[in-house]
C-alpha positions as CSV (number, residue, x, y, z in Angstrom):
1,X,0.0,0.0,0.0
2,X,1.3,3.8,-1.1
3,X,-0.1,6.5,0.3
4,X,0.2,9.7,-2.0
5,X,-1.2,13.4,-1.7
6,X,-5.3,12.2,-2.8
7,X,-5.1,8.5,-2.4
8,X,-4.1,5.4,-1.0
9,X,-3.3,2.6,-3.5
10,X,-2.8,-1.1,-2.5
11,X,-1.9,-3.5,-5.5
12,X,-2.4,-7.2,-5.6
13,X,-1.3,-9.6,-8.0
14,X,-4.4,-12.7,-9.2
15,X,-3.5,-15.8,-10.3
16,X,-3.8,-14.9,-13.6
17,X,-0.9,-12.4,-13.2
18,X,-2.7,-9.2,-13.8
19,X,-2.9,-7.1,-11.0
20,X,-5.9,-5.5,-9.4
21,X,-5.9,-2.1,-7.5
22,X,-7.7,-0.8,-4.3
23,X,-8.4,2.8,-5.1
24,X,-9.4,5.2,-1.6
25,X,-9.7,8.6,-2.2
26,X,-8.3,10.6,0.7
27,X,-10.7,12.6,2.4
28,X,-10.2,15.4,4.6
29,X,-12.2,15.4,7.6
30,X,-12.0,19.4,8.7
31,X,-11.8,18.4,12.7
32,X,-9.2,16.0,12.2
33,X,-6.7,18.2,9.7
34,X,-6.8,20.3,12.6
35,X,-5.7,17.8,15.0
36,X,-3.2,16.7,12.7
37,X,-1.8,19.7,13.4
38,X,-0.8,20.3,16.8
39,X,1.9,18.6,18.6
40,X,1.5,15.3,20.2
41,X,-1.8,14.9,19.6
42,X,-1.2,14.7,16.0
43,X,0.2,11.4,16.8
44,X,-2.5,9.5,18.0
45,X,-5.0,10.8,15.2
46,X,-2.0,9.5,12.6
47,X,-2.0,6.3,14.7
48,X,-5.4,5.5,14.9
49,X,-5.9,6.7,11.1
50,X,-3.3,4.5,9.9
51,X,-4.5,1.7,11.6
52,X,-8.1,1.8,10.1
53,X,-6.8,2.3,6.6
54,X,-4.6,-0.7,7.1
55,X,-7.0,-3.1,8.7
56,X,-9.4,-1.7,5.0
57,X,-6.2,-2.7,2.3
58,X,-5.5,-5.7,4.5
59,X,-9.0,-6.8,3.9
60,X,-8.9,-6.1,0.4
61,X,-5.7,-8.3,-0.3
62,X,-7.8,-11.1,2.1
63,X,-10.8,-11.0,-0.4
64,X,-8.7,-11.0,-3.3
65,X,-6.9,-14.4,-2.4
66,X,-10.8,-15.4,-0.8
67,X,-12.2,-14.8,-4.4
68,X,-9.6,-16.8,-6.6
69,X,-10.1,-19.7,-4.2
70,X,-13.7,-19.5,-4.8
71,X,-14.9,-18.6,-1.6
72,X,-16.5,-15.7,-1.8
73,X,-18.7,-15.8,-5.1
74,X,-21.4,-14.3,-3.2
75,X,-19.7,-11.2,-2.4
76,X,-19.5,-10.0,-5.8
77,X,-22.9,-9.6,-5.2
78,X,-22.8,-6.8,-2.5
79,X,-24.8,-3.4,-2.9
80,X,-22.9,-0.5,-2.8
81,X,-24.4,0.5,0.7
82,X,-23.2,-2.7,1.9
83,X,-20.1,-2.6,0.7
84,X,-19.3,1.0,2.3
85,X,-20.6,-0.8,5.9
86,X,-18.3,-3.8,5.5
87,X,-15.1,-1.5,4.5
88,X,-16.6,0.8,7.8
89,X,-16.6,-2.2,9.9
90,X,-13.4,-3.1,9.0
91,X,-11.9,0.2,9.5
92,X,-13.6,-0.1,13.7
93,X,-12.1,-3.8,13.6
94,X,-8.4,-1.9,12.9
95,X,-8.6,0.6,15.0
96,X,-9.7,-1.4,18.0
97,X,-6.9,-4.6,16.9
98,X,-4.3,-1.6,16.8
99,X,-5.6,-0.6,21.0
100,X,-6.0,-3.9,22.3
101,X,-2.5,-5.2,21.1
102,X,-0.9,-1.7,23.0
103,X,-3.0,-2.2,25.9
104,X,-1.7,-6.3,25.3
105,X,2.1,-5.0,24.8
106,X,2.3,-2.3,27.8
107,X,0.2,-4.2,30.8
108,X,1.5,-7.7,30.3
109,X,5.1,-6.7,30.3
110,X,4.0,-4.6,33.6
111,X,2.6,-7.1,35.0
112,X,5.3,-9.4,34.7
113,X,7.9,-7.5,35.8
114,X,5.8,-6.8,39.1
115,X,5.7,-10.9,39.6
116,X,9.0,-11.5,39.4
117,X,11.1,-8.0,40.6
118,X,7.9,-6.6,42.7
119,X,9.8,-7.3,46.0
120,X,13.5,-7.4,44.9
121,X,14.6,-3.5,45.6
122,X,12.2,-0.6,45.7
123,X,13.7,1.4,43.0
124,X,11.0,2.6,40.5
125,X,13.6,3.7,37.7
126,X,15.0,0.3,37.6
127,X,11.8,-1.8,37.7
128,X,10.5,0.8,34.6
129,X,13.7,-0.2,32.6
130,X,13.5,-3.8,33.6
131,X,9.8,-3.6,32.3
132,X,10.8,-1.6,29.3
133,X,13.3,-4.9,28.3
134,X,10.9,-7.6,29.1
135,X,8.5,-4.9,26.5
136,X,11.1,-5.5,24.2
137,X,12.0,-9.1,24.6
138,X,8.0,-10.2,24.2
139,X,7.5,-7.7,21.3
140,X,10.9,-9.2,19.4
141,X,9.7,-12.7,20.1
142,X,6.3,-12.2,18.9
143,X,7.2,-10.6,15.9
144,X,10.1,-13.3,14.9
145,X,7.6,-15.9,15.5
146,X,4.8,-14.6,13.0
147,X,7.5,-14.0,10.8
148,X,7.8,-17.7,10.3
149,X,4.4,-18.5,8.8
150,X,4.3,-18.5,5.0
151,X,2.0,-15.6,5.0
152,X,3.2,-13.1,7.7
153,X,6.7,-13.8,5.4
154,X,5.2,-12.6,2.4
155,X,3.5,-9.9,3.8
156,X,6.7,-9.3,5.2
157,X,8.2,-9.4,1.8
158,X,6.3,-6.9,0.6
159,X,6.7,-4.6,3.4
160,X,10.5,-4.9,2.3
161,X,9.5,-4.3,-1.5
162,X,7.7,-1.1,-0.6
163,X,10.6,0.4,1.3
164,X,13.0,-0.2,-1.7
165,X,10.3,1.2,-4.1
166,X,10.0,4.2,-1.5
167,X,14.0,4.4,-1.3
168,X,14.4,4.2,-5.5
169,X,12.4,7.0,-5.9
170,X,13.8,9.0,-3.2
171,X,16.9,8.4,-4.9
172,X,15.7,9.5,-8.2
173,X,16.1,5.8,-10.1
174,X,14.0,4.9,-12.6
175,X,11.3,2.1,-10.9
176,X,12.5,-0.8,-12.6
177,X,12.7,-4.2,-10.7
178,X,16.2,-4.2,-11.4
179,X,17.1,-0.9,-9.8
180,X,14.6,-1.5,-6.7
181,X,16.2,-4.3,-5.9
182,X,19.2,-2.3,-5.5
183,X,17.9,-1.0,-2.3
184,X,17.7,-2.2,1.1
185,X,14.4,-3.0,2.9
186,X,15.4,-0.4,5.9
187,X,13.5,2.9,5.5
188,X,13.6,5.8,8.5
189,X,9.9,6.5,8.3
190,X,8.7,3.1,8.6
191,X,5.9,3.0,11.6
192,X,8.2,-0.5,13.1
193,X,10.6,2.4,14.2
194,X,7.3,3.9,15.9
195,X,7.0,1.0,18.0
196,X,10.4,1.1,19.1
197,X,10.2,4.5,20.3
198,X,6.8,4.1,22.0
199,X,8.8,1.2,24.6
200,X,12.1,3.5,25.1
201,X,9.7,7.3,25.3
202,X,7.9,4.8,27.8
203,X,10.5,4.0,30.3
204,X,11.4,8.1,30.4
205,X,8.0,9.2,31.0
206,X,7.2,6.2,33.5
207,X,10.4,7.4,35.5
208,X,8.4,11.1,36.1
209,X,5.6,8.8,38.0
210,X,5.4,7.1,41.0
211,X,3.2,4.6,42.0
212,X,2.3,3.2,45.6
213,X,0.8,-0.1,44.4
214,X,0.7,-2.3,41.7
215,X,-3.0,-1.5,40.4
216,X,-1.3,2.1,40.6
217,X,0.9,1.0,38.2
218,X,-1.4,-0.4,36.1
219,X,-3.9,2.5,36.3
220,X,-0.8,5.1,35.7
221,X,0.3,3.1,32.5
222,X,-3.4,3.0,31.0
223,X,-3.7,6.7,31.1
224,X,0.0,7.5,30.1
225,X,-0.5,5.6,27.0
226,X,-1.7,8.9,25.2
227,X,1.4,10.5,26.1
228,X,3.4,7.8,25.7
229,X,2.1,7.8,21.8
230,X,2.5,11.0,21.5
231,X,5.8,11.9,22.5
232,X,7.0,8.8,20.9
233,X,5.7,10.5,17.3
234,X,7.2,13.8,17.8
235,X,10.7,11.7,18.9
236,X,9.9,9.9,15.6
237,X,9.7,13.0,13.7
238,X,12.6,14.6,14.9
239,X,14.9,11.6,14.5
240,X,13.4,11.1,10.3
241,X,14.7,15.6,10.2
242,X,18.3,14.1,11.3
243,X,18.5,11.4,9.2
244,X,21.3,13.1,7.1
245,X,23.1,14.1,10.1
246,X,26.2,11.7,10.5
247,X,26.1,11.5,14.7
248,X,22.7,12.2,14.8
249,X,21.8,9.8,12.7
250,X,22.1,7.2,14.8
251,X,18.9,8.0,17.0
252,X,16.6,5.9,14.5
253,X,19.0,2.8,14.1
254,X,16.5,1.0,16.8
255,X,13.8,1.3,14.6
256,X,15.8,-0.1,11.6
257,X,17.0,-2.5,14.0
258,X,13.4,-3.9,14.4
259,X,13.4,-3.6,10.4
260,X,15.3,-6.6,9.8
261,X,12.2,-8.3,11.3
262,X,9.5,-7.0,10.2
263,X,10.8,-6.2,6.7
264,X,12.0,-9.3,4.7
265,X,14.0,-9.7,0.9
266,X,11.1,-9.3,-1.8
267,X,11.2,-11.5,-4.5
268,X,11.2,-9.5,-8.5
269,X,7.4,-10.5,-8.5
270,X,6.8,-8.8,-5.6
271,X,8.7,-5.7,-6.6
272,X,7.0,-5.3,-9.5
273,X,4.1,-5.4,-8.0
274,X,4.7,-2.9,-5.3
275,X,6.2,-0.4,-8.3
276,X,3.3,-0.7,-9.9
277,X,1.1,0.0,-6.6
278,X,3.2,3.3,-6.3
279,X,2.9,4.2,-9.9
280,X,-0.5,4.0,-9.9
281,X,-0.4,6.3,-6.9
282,X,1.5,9.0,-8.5
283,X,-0.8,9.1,-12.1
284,X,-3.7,9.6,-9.2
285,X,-2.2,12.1,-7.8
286,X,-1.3,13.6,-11.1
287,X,-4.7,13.4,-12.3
288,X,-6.6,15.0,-8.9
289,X,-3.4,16.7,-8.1
């Protein structure tokens, strides 16, 4: 999926090797443009927008693959209304995957770290780092783990594709397959880095808070979150403006580092498809531009 200045574009290839596009028109909601707009609250909106729009080209790519194994015949036969409420639903269904994996991802790493260091030493800083590690030890292991199923891989793979297409262009190549594959799957602006930043911004702002007990602690994480998000944005933000900086630099390298997990070596198939996903994007744009 590409987002461009009027569009997101997702492309997937049939069996028959010709590829299909899913076409959504940006719209801009006057409320939310304005919340885009201020500082770390702009992160949450972008959060929570990306994750509905993800769960909808996710579900496109699902009906695709549900069509050419002839399992959904009867959906070609959807009314328009219909249609709109399903792609609705699915939005809600991202949104609220996207909250209940971070609640998942910053309780149960509390949690455990209050089982098993609770009563060691009393020292709040070093039982919000420990937690911060077991964060990243669960989130690491989860992700390798999905990464080993044939179709987390290939969605995986294609993730990697569009950060070489993304990289190309940046670079002023032409988008052949040949040139994109010249690229690595590491991109600065990826949202993995995001979740990176949201486990180390965490252990900071944690370390500003004390707690008395350990539904406290709980409690104080839950309505931290927010800030946690974002602050972690802004951090993201600023690291992607010194990206060209040769010290500086450095900041973002944990997000690339989770990269190499969540991004994976396309195939030329894949490529091609992704280029023309982002080609497609751009005569959009050109056209409503």
């Amino acid at each position: 999926m590409f987002a461009g200045k009027t569009v997101h574009v997702t492309a997937v290839r049939r069996k028959d090797q010709t590829i299909q596009y899913l076409e959504v028109p940006k719209k801009e909601i006057p409320w939310v443009q304005a919340l885009k707009k201020i500082p770390f609250i702009r992160g949450i909106v972008g959060i929570v927008e990306a994750s509905a729009k993800g769960a909808q080209h996710l579900n496109f790519a699902a009906e695709v693959f549900a069509e050419e194994e002839g399992e959904a015949a009867e959906e070609k036969k959807e009314t328009v209304g219909s249609r709109i409420s399903m792609i609705l639903g699915v939005a809600v269904i991202g949104i609220l995957s996207f909250l209940f994996g971070k609640f998942v991802f910053t309780l149960v790493p509390t949690a455990v770290e209050q089982v098993i260091f609770g009563r060691m030493f009393t020292n709040q800083i070093g039982h919000n780092l420990i937690e911060g590690l077991i964060k990243i030890i669960l989130l690491v292991g989860y992700i390798y783990f999905i990464s080993l199923t044939p179709m987390i891989k290939r969605l995986f793979q294609y993730h990697g594709a569009e950060h070489k297409v993304i990289s190309a262009y940046e670079a002023g190549m032409e988008l052949t397959v040949e040139n994109v594959q010249k690229f690595n799957t590491l991109h600065y602006r990826c949202g993995s880095s995001f979740i990176v930043f949201t486990v180390l911004i965490g252990v900071v702002i944690y370390s500003f808070f004390e707690y008395n007990s350990f539904i406290e602690r709980i409690v104080q994480r839950i309505v931290l979150l927010p800030l946690v998000i974002g602050v972690s944005y802004e951090a993201l933000r600023f690291t992607n403006s010194l990206r060209e900086v040769p010290v500086l630099r450095y900041l973002g390298y944990p997000g690339l580092w989770l990269q190499l997990l969540t991004t994976k070596e396309p195939d030329d198939s894949q490529v091609e498809v992704s280029i023309a996903s982002f080609n497609r994007m751009r005569e959009i744009d050109r056209q409503l531009g």
